[in-house]
C-alpha positions as CSV (number, residue, x, y, z in Angstrom):
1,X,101.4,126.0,83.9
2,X,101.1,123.1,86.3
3,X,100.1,119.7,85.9
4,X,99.3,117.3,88.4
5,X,100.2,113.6,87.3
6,X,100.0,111.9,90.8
7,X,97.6,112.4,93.7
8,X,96.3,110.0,96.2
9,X,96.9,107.2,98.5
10,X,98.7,104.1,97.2
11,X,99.7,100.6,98.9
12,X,103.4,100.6,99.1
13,X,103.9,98.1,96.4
14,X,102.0,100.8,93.7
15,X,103.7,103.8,94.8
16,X,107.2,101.9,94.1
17,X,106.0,100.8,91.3
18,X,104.8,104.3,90.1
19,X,108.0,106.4,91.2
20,X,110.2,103.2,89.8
21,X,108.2,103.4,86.2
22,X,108.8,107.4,85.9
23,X,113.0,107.0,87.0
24,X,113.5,104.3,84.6
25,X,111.6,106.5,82.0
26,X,114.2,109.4,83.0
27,X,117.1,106.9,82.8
28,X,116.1,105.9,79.4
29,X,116.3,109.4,78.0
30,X,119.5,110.2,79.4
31,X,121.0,106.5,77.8
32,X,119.5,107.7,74.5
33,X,121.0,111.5,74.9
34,X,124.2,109.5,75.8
35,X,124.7,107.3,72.3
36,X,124.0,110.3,70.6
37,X,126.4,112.7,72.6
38,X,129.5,112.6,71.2
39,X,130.5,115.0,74.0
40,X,132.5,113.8,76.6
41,X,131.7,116.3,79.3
42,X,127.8,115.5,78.2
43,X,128.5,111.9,78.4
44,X,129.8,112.2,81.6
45,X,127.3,114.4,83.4
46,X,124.5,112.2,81.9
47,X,126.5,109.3,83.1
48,X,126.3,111.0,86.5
49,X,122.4,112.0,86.8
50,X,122.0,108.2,86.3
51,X,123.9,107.1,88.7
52,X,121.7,109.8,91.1
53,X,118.5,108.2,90.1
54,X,119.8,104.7,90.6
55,X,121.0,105.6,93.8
56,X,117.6,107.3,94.7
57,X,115.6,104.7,93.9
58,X,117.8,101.9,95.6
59,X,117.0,104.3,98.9
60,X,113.5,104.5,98.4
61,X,112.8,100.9,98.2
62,X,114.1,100.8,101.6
63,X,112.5,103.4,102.4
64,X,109.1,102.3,101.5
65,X,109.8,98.9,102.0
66,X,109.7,99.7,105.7
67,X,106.3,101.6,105.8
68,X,103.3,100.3,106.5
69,X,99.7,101.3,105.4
70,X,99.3,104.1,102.9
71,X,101.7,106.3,100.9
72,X,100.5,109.5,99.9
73,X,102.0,110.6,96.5
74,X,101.5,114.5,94.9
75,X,103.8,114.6,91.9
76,X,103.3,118.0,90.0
77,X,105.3,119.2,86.9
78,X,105.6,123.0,87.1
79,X,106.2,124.8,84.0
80,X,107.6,128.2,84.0
């Protein structure tokens, strides 16, 4: 099953503001699976995919900052 939540052309300013609004939804869950965790290695790895998103999405506002014109954007969840 596939569903297709993004397609099109978007100023810059949206399509930061699109991919930014989905990360910090993913960063949310993992804070919430975190003060429930009472594993450490969970906590930690968790802790760690954060820090990855963070990190992506400091790099792709300088990466987008920098274009000009349109982004296109395709974001598809893929069930299997």
């Amino acid at each position: 099953m596939n569903i297709q939540l993004i397609e099109g052309e978007f100023k810059s300013s949206d399509a930061f503001d699109l991919i930014n609004q989905m990360i910090q939804v993913k960063i949310k869950f993992h804070e919430n699976k975190i003060t429930k965790s009472e594993l450490e290695e969970d906590i930690k790895a968790r802790e760690a995919k954060i820090k990855r998103l963070q990190r992506d999405l400091f790099e792709l506002r300088n990466n987008i900052s920098s274009k000009t014109g349109g982004i296109k954007l395709n974001v598809k969840i893929n069930i299997e």
